[in-house]
PDB file of N, CA, C, O and CB in Angstrom:
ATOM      1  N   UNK A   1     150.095  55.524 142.463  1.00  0.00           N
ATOM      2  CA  UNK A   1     149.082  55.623 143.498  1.00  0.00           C
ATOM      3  C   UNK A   1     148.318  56.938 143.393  1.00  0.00           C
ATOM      4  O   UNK A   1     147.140  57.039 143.738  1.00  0.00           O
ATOM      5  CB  UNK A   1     149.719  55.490 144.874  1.00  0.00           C
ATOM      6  N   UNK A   2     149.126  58.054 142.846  1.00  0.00           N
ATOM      7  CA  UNK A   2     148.478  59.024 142.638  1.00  0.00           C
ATOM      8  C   UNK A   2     147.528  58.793 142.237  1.00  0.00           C
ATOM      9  O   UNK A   2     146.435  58.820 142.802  1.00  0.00           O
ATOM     10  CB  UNK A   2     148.879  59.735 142.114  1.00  0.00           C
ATOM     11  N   UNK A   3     147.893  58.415 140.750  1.00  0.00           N
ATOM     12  CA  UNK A   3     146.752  58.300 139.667  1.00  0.00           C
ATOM     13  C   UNK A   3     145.444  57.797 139.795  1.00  0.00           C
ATOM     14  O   UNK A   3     144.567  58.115 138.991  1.00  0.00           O
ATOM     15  CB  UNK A   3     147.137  57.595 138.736  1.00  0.00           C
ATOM     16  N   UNK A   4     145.188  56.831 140.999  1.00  0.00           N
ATOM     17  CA  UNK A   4     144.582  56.119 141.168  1.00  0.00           C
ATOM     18  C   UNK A   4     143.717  57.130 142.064  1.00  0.00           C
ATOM     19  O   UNK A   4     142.616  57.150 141.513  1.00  0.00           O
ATOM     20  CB  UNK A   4     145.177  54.936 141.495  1.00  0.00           C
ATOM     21  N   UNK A   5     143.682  57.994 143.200  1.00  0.00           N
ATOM     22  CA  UNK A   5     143.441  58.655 143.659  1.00  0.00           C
ATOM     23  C   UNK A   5     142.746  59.552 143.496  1.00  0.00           C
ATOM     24  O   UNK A   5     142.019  59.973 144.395  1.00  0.00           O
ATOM     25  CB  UNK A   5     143.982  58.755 143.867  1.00  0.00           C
ATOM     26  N   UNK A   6     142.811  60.245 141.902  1.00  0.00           N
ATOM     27  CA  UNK A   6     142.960  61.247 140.770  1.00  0.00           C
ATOM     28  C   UNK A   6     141.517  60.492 140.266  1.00  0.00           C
ATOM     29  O   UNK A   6     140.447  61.078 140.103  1.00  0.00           O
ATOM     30  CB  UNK A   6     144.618  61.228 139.623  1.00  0.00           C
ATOM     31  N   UNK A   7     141.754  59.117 140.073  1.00  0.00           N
ATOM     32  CA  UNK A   7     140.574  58.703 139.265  1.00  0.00           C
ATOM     33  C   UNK A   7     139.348  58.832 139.988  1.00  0.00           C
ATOM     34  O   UNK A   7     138.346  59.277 139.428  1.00  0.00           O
ATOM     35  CB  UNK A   7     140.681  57.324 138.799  1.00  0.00           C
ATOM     36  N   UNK A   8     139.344  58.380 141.528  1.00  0.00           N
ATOM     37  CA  UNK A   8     138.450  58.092 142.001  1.00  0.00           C
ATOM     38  C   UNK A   8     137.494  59.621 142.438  1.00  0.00           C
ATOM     39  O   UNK A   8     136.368  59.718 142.926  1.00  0.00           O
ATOM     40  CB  UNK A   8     138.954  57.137 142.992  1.00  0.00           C
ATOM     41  N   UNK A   9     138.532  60.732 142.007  1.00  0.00           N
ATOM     42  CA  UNK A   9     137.818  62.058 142.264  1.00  0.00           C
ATOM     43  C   UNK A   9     136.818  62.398 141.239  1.00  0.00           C
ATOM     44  O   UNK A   9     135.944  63.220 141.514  1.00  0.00           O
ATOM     45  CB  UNK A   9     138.796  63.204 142.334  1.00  0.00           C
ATOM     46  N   UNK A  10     136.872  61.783 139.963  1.00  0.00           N
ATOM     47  CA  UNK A  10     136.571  61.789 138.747  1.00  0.00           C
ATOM     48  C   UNK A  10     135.228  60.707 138.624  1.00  0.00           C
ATOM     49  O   UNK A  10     135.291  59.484 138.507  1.00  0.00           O
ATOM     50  CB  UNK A  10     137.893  61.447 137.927  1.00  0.00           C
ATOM     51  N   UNK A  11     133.975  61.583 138.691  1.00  0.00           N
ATOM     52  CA  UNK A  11     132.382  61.087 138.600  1.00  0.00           C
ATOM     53  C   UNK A  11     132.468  60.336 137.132  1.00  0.00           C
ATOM     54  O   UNK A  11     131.809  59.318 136.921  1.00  0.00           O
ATOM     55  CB  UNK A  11     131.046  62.579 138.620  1.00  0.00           C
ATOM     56  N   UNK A  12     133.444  60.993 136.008  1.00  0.00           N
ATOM     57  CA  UNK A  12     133.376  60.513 134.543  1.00  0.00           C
ATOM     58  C   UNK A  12     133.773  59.181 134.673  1.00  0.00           C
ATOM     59  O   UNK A  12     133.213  58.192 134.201  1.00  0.00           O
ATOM     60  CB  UNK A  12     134.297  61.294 133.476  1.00  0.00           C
ATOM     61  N   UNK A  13     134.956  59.246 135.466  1.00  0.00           N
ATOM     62  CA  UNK A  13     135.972  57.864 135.195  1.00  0.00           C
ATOM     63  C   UNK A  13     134.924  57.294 135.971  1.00  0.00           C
ATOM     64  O   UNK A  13     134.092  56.507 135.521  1.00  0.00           O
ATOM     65  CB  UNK A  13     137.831  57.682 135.802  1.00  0.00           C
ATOM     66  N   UNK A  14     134.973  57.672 137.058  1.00  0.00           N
ATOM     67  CA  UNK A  14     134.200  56.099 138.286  1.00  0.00           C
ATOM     68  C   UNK A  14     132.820  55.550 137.524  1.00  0.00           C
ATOM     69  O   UNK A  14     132.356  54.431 137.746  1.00  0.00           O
ATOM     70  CB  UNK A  14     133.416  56.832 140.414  1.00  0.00           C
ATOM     71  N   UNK A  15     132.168  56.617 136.488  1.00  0.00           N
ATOM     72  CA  UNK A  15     131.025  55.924 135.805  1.00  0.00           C
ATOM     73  C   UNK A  15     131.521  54.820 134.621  1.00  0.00           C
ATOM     74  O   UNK A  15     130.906  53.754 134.622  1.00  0.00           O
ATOM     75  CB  UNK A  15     130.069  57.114 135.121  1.00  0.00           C
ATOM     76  N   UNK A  16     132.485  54.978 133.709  1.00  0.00           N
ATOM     77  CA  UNK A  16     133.305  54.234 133.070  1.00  0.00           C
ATOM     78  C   UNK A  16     133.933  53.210 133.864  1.00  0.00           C
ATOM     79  O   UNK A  16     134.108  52.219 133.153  1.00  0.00           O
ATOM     80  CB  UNK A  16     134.157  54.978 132.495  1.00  0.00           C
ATOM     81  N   UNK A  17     134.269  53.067 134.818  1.00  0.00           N
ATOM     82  CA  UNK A  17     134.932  51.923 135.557  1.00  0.00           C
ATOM     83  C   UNK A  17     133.850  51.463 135.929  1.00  0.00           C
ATOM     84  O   UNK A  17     133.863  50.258 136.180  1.00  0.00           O
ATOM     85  CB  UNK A  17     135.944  52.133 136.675  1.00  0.00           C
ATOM     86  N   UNK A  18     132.981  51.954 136.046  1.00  0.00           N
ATOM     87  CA  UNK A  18     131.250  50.919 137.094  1.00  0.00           C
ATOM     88  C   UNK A  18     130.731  50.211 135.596  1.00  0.00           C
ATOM     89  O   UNK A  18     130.444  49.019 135.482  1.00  0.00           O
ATOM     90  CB  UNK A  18     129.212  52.541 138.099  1.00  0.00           C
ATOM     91  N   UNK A  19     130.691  51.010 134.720  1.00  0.00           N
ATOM     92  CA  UNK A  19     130.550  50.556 133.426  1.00  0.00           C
ATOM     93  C   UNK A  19     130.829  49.347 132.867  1.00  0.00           C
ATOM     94  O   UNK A  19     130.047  48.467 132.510  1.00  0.00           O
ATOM     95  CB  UNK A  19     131.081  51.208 132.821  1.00  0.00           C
ATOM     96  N   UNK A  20     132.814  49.413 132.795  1.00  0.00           N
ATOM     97  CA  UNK A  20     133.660  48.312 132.348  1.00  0.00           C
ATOM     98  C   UNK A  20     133.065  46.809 133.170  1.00  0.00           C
ATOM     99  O   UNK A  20     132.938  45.655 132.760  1.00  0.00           O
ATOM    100  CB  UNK A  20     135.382  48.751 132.772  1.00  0.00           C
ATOM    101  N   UNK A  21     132.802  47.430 134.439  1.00  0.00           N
ATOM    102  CA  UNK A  21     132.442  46.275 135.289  1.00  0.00           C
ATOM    103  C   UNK A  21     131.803  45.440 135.364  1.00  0.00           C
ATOM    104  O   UNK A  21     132.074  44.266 135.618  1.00  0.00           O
ATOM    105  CB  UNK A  21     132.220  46.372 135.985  1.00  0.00           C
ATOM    106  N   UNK A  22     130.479  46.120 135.070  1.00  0.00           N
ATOM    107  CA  UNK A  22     129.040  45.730 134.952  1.00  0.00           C
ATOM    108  C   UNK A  22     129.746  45.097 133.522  1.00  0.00           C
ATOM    109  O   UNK A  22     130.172  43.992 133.858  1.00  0.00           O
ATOM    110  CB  UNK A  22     127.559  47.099 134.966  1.00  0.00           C
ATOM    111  N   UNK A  23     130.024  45.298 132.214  1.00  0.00           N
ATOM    112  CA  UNK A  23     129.973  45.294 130.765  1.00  0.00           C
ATOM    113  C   UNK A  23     130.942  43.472 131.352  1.00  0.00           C
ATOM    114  O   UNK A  23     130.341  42.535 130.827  1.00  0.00           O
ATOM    115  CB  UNK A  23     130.961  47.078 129.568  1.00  0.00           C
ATOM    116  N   UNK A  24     131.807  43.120 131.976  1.00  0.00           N
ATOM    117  CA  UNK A  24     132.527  42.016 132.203  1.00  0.00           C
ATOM    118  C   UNK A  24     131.608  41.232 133.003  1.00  0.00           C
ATOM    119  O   UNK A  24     132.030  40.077 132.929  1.00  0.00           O
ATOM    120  CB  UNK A  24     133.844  42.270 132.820  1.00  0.00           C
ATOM    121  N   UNK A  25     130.605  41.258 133.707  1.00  0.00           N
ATOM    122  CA  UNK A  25     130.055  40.852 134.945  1.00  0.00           C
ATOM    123  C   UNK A  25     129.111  40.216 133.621  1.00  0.00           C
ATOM    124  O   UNK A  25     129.155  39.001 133.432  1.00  0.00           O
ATOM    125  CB  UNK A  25     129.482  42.069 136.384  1.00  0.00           C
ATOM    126  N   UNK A  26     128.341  41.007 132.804  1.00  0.00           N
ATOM    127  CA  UNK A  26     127.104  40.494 131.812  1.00  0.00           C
ATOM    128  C   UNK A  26     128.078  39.652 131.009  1.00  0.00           C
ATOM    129  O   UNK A  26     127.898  38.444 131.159  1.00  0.00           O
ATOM    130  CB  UNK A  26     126.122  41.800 130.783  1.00  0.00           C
ATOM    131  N   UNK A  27     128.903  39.937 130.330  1.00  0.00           N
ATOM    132  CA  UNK A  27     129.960  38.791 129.302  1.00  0.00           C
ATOM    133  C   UNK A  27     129.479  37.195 129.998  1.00  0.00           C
ATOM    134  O   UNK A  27     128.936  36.319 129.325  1.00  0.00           O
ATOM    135  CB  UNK A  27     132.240  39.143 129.647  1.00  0.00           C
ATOM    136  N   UNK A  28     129.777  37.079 131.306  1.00  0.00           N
ATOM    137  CA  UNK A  28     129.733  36.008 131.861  1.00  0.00           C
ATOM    138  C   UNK A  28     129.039  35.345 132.190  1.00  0.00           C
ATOM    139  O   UNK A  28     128.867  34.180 131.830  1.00  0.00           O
ATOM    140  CB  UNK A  28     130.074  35.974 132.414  1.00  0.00           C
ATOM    141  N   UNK A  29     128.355  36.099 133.135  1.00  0.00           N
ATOM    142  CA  UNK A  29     126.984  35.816 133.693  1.00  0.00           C
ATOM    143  C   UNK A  29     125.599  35.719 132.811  1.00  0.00           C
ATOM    144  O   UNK A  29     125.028  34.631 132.887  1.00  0.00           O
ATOM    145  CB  UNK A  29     126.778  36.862 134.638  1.00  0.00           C
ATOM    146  N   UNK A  30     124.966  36.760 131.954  1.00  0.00           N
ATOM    147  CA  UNK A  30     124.119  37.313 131.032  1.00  0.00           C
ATOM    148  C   UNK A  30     123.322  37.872 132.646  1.00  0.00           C
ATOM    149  O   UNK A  30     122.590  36.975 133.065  1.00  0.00           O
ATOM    150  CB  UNK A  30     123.247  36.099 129.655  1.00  0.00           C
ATOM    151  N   UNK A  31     123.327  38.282 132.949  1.00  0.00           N
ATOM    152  CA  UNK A  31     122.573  39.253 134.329  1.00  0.00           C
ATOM    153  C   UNK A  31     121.341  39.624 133.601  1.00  0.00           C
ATOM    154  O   UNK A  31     120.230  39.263 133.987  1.00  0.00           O
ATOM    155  CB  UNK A  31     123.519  40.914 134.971  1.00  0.00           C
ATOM    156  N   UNK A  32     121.575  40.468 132.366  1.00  0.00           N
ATOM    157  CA  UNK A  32     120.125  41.541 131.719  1.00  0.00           C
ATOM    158  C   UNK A  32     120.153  40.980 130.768  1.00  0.00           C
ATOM    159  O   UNK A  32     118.996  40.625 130.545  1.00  0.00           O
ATOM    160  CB  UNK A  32     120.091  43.268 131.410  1.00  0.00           C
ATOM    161  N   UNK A  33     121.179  40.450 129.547  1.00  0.00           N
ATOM    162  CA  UNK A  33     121.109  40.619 128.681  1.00  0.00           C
ATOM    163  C   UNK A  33     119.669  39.660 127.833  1.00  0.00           C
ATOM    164  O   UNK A  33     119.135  39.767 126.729  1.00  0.00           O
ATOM    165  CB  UNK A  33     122.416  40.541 128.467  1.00  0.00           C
ATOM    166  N   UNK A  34     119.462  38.782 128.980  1.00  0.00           N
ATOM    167  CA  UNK A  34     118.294  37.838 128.663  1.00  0.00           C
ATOM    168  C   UNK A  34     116.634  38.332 128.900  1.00  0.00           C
ATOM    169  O   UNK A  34     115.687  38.028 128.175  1.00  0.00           O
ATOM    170  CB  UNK A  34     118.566  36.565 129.604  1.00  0.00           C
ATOM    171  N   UNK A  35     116.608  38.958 129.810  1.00  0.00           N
ATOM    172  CA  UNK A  35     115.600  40.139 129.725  1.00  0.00           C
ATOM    173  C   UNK A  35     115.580  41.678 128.620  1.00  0.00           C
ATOM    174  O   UNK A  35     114.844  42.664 128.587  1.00  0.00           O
ATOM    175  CB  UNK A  35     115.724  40.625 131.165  1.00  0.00           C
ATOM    176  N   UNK A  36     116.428  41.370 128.053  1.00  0.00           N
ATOM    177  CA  UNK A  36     116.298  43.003 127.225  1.00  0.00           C
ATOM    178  C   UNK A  36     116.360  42.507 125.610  1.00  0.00           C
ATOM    179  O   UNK A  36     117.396  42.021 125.155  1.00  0.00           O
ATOM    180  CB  UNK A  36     117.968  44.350 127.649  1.00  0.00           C
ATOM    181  N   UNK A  37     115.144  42.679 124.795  1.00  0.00           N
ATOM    182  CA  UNK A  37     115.290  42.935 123.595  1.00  0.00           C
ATOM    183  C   UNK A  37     115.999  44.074 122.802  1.00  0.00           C
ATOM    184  O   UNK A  37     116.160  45.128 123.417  1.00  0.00           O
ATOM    185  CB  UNK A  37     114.311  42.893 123.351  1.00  0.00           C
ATOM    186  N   UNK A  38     116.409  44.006 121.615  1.00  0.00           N
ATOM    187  CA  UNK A  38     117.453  44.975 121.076  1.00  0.00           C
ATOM    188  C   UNK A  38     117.285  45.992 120.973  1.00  0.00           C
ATOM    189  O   UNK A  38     118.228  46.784 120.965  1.00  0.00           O
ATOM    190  CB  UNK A  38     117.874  44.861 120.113  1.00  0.00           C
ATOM    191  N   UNK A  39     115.724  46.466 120.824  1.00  0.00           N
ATOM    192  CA  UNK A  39     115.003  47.674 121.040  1.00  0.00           C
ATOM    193  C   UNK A  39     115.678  48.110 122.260  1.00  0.00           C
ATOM    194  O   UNK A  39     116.431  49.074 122.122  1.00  0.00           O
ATOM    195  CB  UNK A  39     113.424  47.526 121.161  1.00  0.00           C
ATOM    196  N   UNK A  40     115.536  47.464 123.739  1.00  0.00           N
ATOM    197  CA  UNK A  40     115.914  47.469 124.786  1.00  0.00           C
ATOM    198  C   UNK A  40     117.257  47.844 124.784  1.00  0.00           C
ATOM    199  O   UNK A  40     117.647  48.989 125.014  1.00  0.00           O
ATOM    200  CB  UNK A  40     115.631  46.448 125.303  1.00  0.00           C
ATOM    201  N   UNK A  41     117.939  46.927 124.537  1.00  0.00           N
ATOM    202  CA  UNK A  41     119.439  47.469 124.797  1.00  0.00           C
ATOM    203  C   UNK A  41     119.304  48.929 123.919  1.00  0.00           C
ATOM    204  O   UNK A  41     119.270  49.972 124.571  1.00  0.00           O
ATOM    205  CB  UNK A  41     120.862  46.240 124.102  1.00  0.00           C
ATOM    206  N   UNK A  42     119.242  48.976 122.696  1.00  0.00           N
ATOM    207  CA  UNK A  42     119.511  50.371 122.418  1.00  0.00           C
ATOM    208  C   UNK A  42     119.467  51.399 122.892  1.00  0.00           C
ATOM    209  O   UNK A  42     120.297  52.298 122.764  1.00  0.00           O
ATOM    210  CB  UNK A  42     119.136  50.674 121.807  1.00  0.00           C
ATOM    211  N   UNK A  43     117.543  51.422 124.103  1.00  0.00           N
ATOM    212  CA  UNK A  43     117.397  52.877 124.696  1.00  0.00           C
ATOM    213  C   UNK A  43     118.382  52.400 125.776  1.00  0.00           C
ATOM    214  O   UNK A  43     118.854  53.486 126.114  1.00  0.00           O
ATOM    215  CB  UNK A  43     115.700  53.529 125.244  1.00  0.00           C
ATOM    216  N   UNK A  44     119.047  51.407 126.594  1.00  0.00           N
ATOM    217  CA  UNK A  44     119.792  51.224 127.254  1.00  0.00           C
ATOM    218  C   UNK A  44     121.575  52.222 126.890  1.00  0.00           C
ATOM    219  O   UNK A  44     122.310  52.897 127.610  1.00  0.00           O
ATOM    220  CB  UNK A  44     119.597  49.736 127.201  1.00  0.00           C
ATOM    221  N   UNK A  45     121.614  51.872 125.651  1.00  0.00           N
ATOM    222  CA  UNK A  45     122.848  52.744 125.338  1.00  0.00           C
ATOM    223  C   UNK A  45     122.882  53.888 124.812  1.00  0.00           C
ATOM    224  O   UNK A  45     123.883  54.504 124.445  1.00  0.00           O
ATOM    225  CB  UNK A  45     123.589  52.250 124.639  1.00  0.00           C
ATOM    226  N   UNK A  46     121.476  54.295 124.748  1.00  0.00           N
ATOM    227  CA  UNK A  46     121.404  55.949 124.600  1.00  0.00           C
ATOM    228  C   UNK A  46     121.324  56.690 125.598  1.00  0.00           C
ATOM    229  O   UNK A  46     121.545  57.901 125.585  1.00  0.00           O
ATOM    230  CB  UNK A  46     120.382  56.439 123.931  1.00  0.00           C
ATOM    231  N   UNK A  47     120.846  55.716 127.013  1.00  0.00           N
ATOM    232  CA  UNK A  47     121.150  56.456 128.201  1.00  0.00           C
ATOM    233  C   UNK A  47     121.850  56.312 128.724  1.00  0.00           C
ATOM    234  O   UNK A  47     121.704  56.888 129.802  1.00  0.00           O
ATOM    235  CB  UNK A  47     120.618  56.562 128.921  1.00  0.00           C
ATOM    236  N   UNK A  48     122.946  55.666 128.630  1.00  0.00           N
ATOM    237  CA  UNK A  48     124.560  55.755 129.179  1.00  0.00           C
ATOM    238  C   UNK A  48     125.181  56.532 128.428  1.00  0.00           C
ATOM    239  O   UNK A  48     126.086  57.072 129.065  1.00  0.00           O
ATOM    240  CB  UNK A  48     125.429  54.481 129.199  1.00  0.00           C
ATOM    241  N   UNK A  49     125.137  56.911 127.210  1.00  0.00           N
ATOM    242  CA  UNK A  49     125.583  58.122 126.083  1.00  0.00           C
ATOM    243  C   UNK A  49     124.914  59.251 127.139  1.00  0.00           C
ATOM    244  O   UNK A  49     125.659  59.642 128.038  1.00  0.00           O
ATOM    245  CB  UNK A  49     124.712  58.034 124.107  1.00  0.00           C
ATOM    246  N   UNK A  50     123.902  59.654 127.093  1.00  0.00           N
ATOM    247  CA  UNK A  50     122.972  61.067 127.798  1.00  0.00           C
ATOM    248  C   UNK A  50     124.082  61.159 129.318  1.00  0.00           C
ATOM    249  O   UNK A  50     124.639  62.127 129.836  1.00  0.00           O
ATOM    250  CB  UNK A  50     120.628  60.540 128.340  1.00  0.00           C
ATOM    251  N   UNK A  51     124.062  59.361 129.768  1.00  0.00           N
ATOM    252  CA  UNK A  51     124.811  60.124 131.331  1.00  0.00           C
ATOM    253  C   UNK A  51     126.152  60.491 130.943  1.00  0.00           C
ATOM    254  O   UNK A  51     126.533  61.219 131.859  1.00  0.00           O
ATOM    255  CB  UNK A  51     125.018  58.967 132.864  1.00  0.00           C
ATOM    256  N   UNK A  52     127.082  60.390 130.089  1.00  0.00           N
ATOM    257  CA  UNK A  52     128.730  60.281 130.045  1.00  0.00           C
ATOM    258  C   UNK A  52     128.604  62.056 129.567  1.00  0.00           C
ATOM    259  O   UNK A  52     129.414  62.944 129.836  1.00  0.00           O
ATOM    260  CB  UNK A  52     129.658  58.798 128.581  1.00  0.00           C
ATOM    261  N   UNK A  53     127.482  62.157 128.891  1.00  0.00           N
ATOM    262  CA  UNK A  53     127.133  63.647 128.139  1.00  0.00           C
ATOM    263  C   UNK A  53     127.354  64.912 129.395  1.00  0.00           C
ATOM    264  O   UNK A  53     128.062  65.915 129.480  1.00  0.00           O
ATOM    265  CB  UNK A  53     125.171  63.652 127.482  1.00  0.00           C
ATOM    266  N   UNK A  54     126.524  64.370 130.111  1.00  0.00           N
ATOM    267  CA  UNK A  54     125.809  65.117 131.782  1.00  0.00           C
ATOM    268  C   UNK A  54     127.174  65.712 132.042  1.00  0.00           C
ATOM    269  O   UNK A  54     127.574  66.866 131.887  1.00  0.00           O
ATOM    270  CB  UNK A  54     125.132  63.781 133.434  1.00  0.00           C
ATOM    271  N   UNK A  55     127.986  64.268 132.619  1.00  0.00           N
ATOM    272  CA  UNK A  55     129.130  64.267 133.888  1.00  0.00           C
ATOM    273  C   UNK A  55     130.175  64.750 132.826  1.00  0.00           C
ATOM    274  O   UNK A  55     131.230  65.241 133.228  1.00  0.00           O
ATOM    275  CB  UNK A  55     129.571  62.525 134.861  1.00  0.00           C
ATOM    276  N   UNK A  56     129.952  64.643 131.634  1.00  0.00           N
ATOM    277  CA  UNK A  56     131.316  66.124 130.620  1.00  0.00           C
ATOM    278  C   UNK A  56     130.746  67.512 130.640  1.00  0.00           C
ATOM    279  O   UNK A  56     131.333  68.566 130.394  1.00  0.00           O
ATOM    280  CB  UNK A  56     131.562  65.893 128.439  1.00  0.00           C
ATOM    281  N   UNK A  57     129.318  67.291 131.025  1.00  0.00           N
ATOM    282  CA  UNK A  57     128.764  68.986 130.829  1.00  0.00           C
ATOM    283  C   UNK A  57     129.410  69.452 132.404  1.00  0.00           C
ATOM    284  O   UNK A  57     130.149  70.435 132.468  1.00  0.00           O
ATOM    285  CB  UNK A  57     126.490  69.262 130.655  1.00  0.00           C
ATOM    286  N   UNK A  58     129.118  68.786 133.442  1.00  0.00           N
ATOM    287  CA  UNK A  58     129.543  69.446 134.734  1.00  0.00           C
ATOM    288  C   UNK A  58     130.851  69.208 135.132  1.00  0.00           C
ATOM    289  O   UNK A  58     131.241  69.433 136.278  1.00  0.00           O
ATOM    290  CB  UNK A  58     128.745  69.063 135.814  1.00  0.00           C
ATOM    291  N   UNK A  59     131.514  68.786 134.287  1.00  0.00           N
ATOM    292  CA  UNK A  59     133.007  68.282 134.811  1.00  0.00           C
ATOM    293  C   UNK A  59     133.582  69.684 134.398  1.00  0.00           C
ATOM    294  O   UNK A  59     133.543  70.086 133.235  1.00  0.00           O
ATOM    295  CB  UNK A  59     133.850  66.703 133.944  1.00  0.00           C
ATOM    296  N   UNK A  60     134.269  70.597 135.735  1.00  0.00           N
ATOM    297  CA  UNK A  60     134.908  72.069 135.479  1.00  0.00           C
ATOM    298  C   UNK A  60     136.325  72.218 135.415  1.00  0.00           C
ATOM    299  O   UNK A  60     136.980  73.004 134.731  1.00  0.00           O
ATOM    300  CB  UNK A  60     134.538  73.012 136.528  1.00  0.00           C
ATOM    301  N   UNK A  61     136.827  71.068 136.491  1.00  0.00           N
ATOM    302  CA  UNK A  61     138.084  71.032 136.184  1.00  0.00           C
ATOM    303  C   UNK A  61     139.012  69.916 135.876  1.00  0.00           C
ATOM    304  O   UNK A  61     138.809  68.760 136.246  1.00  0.00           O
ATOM    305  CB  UNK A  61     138.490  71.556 136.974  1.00  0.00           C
ATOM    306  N   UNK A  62     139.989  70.285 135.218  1.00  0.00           N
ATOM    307  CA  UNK A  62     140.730  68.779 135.208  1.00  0.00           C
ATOM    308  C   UNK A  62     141.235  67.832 136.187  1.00  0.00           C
ATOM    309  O   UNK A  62     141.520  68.150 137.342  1.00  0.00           O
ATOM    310  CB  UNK A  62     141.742  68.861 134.639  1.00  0.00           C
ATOM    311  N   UNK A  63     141.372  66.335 135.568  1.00  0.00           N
ATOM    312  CA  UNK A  63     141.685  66.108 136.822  1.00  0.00           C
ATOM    313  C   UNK A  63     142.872  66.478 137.805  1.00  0.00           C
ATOM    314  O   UNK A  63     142.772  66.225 139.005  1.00  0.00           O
ATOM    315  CB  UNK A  63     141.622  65.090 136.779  1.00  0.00           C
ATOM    316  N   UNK A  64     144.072  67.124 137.234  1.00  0.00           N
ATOM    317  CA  UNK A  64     145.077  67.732 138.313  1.00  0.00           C
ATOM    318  C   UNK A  64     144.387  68.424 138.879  1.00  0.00           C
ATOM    319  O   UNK A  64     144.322  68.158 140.079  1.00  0.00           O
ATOM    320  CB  UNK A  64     146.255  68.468 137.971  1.00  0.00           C
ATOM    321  N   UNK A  65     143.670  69.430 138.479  1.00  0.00           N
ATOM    322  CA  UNK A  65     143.387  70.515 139.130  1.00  0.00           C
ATOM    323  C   UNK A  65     142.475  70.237 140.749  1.00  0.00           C
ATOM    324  O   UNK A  65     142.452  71.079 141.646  1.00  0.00           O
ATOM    325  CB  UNK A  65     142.591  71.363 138.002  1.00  0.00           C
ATOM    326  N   UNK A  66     141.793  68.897 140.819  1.00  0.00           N
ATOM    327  CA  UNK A  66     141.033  68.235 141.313  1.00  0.00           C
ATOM    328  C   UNK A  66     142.181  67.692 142.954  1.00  0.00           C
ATOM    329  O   UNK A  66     141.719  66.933 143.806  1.00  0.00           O
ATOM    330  CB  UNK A  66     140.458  67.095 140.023  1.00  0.00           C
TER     331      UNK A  66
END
């Protein structure tokens, strides 16, 4: 239960878990994937790379320390 607790303090993880989510939700559904050419998806995954970049540049402490 800790751990779980731990995660949710964590902007990195909760963007990776909103991530995983969304990434299972499109598997199924196709939500975007039918609107976005490959061009598309690409700048799509260069800006989820730029955000995971961000929230490691401002992330100061670990998560115990948290």
């Amino acid at each position: 239960m800790e751990m779980i607790k731990t995660i949710f303090k964590s902007k990195t993880l909760m963007f990776a878990l909103i991530l995983a989510i969304f990434g299972v939700v499109e598997m199924n559904v196709k939500v975007f994937s039918v609107y976005m050419t490959p061009q598309m998806f690409g700048f799509f995954s260069i800006g989820i790379s730029i955000i995971v970049a961000v929230l490691r540049i401002v992330t100061t402490l670990p998560l115990d320390k948290k």
